[in-house]
PDB file with one MODEL, atoms N, CA, C and O in Angstrom:
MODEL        1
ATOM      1  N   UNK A   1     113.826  92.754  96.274  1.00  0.00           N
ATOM      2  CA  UNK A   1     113.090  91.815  95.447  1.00  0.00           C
ATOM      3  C   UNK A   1     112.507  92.583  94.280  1.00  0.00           C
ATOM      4  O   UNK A   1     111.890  93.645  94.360  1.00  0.00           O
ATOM      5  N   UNK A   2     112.761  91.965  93.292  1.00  0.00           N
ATOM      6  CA  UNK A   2     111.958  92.304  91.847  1.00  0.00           C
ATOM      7  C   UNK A   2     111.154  91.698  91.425  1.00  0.00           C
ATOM      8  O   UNK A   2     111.696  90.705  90.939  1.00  0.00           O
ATOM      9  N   UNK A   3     109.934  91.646  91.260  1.00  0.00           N
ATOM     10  CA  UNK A   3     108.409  91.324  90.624  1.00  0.00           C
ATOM     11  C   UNK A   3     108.130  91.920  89.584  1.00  0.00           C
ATOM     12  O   UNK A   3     108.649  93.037  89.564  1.00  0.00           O
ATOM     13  N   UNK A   4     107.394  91.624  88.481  1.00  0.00           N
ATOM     14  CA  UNK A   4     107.078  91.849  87.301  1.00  0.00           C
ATOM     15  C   UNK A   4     106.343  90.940  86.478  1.00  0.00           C
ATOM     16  O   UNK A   4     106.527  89.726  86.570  1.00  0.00           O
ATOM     17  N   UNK A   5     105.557  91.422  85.711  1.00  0.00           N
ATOM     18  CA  UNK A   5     104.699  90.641  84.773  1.00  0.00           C
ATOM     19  C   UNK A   5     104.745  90.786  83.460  1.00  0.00           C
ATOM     20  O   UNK A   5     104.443  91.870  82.962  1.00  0.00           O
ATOM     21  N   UNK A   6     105.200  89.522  82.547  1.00  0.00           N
ATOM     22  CA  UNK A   6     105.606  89.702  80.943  1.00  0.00           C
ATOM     23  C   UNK A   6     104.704  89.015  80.495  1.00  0.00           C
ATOM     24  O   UNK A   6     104.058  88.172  81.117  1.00  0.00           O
ATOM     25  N   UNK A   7     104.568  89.395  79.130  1.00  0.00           N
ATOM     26  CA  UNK A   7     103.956  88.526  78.015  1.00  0.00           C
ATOM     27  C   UNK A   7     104.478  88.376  76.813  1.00  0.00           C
ATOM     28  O   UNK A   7     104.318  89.229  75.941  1.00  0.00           O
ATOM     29  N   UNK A   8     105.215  87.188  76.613  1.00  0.00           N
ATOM     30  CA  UNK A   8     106.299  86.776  76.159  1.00  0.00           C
ATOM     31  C   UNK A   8     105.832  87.265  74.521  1.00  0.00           C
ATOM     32  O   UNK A   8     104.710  87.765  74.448  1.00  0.00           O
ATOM     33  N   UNK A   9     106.494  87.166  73.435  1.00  0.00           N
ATOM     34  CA  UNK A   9     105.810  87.548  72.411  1.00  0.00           C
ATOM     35  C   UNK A   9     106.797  85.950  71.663  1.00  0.00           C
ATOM     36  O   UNK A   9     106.751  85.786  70.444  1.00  0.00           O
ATOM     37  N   UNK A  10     107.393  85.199  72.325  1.00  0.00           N
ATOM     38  CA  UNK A  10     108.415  83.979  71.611  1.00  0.00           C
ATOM     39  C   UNK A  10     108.814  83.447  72.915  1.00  0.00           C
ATOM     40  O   UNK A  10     108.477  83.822  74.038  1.00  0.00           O
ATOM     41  N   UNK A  11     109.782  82.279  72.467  1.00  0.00           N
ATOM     42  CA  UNK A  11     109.682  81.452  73.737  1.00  0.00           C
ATOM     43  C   UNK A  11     111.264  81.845  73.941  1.00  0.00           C
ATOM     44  O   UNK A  11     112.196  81.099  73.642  1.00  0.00           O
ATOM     45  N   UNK A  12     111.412  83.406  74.612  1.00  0.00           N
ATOM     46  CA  UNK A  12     112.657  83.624  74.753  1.00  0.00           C
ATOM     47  C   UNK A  12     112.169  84.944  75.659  1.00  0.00           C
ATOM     48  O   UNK A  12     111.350  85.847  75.488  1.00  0.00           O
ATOM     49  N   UNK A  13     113.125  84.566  76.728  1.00  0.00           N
ATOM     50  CA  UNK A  13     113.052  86.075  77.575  1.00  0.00           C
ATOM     51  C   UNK A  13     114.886  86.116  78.227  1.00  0.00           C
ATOM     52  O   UNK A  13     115.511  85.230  78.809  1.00  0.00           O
ATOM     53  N   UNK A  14     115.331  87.570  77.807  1.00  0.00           N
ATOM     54  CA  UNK A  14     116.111  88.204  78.762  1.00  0.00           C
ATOM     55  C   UNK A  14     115.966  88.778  79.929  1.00  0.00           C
ATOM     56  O   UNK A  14     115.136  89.675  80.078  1.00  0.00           O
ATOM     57  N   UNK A  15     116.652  88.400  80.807  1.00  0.00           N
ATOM     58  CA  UNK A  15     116.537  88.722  82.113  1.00  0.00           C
ATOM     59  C   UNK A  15     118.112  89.802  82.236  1.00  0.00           C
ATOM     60  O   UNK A  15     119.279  89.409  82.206  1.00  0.00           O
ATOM     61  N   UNK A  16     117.688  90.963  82.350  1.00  0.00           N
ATOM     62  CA  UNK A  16     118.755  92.055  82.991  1.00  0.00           C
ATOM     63  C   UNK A  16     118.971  92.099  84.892  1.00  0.00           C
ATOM     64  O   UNK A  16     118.250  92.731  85.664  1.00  0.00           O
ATOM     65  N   UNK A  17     119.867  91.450  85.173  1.00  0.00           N
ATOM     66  CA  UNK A  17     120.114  91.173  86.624  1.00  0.00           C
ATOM     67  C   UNK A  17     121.087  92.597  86.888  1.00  0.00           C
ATOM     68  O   UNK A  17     122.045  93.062  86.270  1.00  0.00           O
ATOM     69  N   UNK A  18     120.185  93.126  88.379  1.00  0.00           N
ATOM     70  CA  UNK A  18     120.988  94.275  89.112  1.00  0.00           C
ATOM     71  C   UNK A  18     122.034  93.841  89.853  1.00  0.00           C
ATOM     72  O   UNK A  18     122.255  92.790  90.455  1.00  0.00           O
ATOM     73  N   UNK A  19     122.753  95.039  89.668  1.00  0.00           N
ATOM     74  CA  UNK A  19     124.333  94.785  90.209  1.00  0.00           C
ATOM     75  C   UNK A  19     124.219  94.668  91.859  1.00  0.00           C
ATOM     76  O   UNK A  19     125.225  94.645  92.568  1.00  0.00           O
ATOM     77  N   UNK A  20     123.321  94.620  92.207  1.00  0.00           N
ATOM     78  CA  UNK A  20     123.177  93.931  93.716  1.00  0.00           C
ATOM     79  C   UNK A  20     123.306  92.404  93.810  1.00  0.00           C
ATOM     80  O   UNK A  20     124.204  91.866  94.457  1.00  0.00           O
ATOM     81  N   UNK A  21     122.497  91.832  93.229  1.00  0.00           N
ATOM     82  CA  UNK A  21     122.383  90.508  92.853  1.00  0.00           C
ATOM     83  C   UNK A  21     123.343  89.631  92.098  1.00  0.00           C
ATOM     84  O   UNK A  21     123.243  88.421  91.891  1.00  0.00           O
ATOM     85  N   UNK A  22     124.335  90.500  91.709  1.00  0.00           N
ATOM     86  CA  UNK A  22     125.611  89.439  90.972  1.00  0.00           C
ATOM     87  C   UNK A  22     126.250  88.643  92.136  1.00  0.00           C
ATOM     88  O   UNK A  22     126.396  89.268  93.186  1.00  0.00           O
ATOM     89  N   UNK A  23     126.507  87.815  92.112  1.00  0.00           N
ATOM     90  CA  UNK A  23     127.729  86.601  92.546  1.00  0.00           C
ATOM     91  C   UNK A  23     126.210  86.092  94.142  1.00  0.00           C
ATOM     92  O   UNK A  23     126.486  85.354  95.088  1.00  0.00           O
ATOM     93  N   UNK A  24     124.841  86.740  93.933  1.00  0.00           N
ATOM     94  CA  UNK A  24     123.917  85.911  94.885  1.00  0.00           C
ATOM     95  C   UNK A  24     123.542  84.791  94.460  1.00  0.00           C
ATOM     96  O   UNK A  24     123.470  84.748  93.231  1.00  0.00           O
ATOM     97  N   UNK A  25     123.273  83.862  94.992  1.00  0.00           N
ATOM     98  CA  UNK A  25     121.831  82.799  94.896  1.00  0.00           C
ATOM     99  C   UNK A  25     120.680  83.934  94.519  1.00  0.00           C
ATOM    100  O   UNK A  25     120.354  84.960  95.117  1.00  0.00           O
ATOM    101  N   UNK A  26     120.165  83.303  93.212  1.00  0.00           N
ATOM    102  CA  UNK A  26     118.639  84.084  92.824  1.00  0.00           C
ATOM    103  C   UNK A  26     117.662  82.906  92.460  1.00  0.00           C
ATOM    104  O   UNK A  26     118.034  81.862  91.923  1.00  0.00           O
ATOM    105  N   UNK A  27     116.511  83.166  92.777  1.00  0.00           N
ATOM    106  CA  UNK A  27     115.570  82.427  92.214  1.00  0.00           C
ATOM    107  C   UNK A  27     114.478  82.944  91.256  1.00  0.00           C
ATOM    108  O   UNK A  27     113.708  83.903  91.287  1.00  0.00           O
ATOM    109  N   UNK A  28     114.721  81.887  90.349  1.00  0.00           N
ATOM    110  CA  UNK A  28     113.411  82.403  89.019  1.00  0.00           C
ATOM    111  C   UNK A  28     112.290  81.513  88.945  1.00  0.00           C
ATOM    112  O   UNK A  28     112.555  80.318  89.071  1.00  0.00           O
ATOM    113  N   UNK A  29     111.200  81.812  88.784  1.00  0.00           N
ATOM    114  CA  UNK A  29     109.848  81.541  88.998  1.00  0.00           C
ATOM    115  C   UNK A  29     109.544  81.354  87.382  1.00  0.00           C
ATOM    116  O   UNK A  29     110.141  82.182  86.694  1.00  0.00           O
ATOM    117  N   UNK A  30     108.879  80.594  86.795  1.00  0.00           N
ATOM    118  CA  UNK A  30     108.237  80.879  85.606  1.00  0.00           C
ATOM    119  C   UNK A  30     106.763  80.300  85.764  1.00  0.00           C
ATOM    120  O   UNK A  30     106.585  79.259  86.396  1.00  0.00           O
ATOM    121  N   UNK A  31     105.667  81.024  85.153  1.00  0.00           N
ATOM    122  CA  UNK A  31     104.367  80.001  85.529  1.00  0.00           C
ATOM    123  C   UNK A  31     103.150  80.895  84.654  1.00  0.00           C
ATOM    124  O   UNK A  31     103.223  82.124  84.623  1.00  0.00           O
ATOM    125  N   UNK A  32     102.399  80.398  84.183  1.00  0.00           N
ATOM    126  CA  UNK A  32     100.986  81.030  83.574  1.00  0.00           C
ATOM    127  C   UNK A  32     100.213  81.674  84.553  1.00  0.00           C
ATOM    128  O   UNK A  32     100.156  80.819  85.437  1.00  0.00           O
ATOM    129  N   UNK A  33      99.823  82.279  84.796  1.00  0.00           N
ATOM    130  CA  UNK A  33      99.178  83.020  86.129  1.00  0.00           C
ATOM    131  C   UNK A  33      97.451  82.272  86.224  1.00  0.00           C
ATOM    132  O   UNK A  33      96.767  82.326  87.246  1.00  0.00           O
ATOM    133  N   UNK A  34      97.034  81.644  84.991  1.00  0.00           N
ATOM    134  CA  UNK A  34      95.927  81.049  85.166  1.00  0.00           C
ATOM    135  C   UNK A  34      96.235  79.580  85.564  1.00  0.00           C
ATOM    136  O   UNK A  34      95.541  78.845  86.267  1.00  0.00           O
ATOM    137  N   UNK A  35      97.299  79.336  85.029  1.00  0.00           N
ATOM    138  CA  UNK A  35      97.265  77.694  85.938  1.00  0.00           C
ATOM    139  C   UNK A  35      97.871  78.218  87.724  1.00  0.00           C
ATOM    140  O   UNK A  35      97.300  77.601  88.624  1.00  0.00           O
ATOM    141  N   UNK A  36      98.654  78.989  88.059  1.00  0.00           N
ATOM    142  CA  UNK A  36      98.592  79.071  89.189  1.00  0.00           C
ATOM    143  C   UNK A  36      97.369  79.505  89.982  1.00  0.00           C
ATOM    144  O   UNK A  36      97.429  79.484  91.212  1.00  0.00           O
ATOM    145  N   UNK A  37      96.136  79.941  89.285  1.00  0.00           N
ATOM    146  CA  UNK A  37      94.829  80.571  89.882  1.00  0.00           C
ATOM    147  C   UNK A  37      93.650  78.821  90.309  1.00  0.00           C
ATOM    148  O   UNK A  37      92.930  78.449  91.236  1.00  0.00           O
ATOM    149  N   UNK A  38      94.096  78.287  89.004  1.00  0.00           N
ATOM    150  CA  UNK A  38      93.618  76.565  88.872  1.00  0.00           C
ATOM    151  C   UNK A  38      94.110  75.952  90.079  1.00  0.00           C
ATOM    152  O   UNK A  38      93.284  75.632  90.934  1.00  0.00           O
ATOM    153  N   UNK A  39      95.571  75.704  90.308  1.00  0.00           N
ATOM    154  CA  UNK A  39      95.848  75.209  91.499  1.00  0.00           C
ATOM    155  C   UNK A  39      95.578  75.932  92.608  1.00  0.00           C
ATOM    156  O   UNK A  39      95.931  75.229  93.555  1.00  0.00           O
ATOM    157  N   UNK A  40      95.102  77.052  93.041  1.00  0.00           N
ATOM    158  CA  UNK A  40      95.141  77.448  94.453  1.00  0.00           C
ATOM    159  C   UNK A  40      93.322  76.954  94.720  1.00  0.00           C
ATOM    160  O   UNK A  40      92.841  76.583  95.791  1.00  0.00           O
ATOM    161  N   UNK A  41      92.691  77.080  93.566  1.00  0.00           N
ATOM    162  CA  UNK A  41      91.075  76.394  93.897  1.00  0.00           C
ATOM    163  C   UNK A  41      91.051  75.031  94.019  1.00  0.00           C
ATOM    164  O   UNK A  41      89.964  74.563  94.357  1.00  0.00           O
ATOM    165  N   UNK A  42      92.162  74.089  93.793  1.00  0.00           N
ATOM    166  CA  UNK A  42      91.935  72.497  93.676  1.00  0.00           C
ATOM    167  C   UNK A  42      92.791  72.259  94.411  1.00  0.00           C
ATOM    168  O   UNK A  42      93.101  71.072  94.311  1.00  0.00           O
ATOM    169  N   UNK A  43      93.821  73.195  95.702  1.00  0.00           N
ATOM    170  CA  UNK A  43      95.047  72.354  96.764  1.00  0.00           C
ATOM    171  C   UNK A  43      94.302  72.665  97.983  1.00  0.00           C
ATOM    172  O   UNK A  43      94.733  73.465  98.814  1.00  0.00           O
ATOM    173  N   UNK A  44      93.008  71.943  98.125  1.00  0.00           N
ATOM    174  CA  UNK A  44      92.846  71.954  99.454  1.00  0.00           C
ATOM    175  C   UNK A  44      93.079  70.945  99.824  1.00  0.00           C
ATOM    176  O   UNK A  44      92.699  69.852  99.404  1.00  0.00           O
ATOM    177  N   UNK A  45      94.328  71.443 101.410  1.00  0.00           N
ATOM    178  CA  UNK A  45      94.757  70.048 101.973  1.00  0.00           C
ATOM    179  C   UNK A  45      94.363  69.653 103.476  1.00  0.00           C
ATOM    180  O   UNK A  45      93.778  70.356 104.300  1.00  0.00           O
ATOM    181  N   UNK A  46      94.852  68.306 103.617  1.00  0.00           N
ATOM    182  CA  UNK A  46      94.302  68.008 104.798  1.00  0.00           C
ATOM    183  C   UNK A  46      95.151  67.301 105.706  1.00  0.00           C
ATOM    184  O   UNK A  46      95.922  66.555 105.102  1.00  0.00           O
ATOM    185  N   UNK A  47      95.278  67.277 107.000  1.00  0.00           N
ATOM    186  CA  UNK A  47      96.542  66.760 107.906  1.00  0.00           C
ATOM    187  C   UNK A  47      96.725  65.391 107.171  1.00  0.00           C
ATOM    188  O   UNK A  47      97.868  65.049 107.472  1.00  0.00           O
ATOM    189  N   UNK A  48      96.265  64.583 106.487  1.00  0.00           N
ATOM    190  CA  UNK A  48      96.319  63.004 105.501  1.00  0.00           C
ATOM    191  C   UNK A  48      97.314  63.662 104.753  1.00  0.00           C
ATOM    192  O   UNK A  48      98.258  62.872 104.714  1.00  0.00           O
ATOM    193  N   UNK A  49      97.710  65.050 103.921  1.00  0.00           N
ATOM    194  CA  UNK A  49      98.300  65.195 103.035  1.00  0.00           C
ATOM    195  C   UNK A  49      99.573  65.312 103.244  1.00  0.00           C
ATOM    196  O   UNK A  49     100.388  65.111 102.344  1.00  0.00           O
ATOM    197  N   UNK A  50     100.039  65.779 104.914  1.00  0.00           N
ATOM    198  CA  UNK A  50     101.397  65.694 105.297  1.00  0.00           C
ATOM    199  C   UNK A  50     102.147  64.560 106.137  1.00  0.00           C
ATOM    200  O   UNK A  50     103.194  64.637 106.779  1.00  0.00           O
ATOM    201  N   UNK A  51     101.017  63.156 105.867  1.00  0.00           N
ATOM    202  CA  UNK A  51     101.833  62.286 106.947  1.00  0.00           C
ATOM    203  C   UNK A  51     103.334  61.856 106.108  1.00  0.00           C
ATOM    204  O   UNK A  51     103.538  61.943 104.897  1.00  0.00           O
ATOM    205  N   UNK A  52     104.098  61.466 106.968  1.00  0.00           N
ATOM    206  CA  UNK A  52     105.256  61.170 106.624  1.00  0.00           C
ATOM    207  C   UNK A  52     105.726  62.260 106.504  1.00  0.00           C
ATOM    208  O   UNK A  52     106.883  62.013 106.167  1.00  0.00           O
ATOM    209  N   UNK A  53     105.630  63.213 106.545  1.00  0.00           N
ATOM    210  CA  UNK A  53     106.323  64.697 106.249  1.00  0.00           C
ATOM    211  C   UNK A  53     107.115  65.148 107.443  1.00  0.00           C
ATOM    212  O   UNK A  53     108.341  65.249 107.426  1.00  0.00           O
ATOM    213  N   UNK A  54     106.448  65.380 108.351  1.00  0.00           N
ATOM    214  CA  UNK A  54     106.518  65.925 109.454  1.00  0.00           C
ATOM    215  C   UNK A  54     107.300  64.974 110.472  1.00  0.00           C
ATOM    216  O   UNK A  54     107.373  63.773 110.210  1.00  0.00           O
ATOM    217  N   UNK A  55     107.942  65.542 111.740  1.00  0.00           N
ATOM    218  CA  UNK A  55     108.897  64.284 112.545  1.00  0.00           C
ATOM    219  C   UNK A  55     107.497  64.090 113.203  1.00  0.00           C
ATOM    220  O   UNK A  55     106.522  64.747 112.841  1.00  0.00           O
ATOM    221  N   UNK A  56     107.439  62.876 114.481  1.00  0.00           N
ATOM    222  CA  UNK A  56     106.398  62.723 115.375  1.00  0.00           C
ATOM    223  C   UNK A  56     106.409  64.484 116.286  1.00  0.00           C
ATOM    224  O   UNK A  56     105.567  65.379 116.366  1.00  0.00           O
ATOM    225  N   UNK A  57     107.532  64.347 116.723  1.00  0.00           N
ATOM    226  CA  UNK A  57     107.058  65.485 117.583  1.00  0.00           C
ATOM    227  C   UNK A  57     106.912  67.043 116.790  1.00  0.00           C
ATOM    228  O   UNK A  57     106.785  68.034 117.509  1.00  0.00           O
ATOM    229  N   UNK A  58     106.937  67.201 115.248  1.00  0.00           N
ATOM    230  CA  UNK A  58     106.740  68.337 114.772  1.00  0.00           C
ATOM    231  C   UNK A  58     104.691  67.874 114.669  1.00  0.00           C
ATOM    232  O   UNK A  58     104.037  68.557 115.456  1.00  0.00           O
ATOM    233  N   UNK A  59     104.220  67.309 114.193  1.00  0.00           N
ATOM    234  CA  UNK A  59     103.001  66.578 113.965  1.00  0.00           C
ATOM    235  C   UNK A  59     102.205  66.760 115.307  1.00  0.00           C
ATOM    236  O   UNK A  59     101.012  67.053 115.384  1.00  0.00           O
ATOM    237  N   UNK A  60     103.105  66.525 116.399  1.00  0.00           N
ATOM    238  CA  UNK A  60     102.130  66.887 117.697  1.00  0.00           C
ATOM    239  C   UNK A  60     102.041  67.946 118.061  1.00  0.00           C
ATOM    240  O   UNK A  60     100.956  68.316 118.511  1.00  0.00           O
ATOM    241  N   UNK A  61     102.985  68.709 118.015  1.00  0.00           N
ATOM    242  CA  UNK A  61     102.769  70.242 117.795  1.00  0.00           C
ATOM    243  C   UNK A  61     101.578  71.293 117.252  1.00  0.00           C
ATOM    244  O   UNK A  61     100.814  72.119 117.751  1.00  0.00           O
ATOM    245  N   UNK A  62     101.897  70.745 115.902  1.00  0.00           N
ATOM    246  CA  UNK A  62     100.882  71.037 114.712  1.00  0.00           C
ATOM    247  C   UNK A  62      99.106  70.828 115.186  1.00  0.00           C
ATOM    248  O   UNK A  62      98.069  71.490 115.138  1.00  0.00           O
ATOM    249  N   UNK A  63      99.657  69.195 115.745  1.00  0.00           N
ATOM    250  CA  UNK A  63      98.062  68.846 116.585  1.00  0.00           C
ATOM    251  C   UNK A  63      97.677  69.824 117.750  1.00  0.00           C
ATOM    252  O   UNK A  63      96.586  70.394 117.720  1.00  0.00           O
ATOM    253  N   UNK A  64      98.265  69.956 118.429  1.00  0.00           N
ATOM    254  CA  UNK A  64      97.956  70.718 119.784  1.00  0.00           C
ATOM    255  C   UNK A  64      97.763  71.759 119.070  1.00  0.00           C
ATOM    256  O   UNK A  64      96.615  72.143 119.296  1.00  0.00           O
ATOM    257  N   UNK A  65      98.302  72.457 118.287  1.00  0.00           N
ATOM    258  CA  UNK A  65      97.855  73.845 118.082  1.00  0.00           C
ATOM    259  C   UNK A  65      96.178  74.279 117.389  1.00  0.00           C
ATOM    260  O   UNK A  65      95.382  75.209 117.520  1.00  0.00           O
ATOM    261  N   UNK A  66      96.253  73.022 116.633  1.00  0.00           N
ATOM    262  CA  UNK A  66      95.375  72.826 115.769  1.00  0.00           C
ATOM    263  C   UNK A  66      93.626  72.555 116.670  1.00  0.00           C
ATOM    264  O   UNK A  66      92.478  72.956 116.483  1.00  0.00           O
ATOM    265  N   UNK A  67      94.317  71.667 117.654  1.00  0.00           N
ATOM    266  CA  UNK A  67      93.412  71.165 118.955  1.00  0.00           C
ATOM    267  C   UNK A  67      92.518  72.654 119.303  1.00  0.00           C
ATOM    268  O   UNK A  67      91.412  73.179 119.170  1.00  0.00           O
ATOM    269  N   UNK A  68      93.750  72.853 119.787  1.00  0.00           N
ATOM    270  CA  UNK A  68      93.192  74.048 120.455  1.00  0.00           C
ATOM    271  C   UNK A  68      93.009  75.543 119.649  1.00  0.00           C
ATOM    272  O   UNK A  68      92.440  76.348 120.387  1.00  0.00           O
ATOM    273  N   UNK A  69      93.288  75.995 118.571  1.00  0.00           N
ATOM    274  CA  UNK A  69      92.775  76.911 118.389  1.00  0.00           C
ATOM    275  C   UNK A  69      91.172  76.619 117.845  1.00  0.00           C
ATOM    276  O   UNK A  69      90.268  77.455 117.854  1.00  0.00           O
ATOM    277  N   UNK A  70      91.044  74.796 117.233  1.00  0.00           N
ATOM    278  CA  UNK A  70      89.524  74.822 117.233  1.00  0.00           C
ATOM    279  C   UNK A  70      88.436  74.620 118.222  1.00  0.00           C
ATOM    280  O   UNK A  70      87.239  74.498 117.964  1.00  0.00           O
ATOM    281  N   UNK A  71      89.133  74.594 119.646  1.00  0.00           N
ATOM    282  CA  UNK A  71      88.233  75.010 120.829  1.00  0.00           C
ATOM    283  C   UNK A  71      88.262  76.216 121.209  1.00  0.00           C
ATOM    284  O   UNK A  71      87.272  76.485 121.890  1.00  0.00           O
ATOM    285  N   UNK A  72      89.161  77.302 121.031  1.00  0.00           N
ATOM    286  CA  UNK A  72      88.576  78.642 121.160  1.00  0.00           C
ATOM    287  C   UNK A  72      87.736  79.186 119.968  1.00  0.00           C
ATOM    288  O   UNK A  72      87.013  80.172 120.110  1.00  0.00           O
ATOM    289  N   UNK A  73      87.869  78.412 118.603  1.00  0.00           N
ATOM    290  CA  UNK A  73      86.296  78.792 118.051  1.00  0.00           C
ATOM    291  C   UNK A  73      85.194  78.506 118.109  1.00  0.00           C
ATOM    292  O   UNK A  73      84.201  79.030 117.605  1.00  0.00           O
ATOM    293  N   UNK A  74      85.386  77.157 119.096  1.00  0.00           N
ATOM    294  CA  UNK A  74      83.817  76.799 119.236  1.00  0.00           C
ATOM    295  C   UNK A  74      83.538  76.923 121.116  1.00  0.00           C
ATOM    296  O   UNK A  74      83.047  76.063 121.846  1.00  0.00           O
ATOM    297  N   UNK A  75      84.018  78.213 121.465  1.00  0.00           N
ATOM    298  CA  UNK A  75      83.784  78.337 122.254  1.00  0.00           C
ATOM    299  C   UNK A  75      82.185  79.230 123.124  1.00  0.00           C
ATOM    300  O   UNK A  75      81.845  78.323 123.884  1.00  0.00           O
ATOM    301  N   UNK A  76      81.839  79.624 123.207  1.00  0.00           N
ATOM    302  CA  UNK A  76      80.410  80.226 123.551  1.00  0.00           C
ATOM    303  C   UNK A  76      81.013  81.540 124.362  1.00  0.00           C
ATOM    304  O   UNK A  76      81.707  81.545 125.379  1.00  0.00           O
ATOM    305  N   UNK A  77      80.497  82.702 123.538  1.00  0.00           N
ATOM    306  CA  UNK A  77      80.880  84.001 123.646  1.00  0.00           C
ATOM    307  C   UNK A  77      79.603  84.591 124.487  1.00  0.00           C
ATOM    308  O   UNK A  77      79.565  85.782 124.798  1.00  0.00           O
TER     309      UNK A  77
ENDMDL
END
């Protein structure tokens, strides 16, 4: 994996791809690093945010786990 941070000077960037990565599936990311800082303070979510997402029995899962790891925190040490 390659990571890196530019600051574009025009709305044009070359990308030099390593000869590992020819004939792969690659994925490119583009994003302002302050709007991704904006969204990670305003995506708080809540089990409401994945209904319909999930099958029934992935959702009960999720519940039971959820169940119970918040009774071993409110457990009395």
């Amino acid at each position: 994996m390659i990571k890196t941070i530019v600051t574009p000077q025009n709305n044009s960037i070359c990308l030099a791809i390593p000869n590992r990565y020819i004939g792969k599936e690659i994925e490119v990311l583009l994003y302002a690093k302050d709007e991704l800082i904006s969204e990670e303070v305003s995506s708080k979510k809540t089990m409401a945010d994945f209904t319909g997402i999930l099958s029934d029995s992935d959702y009960l899962s999720l519940k039971n786990n959820t169940d119970q790891a918040r009774q071993e925190w409110n457990r009395d040490i």
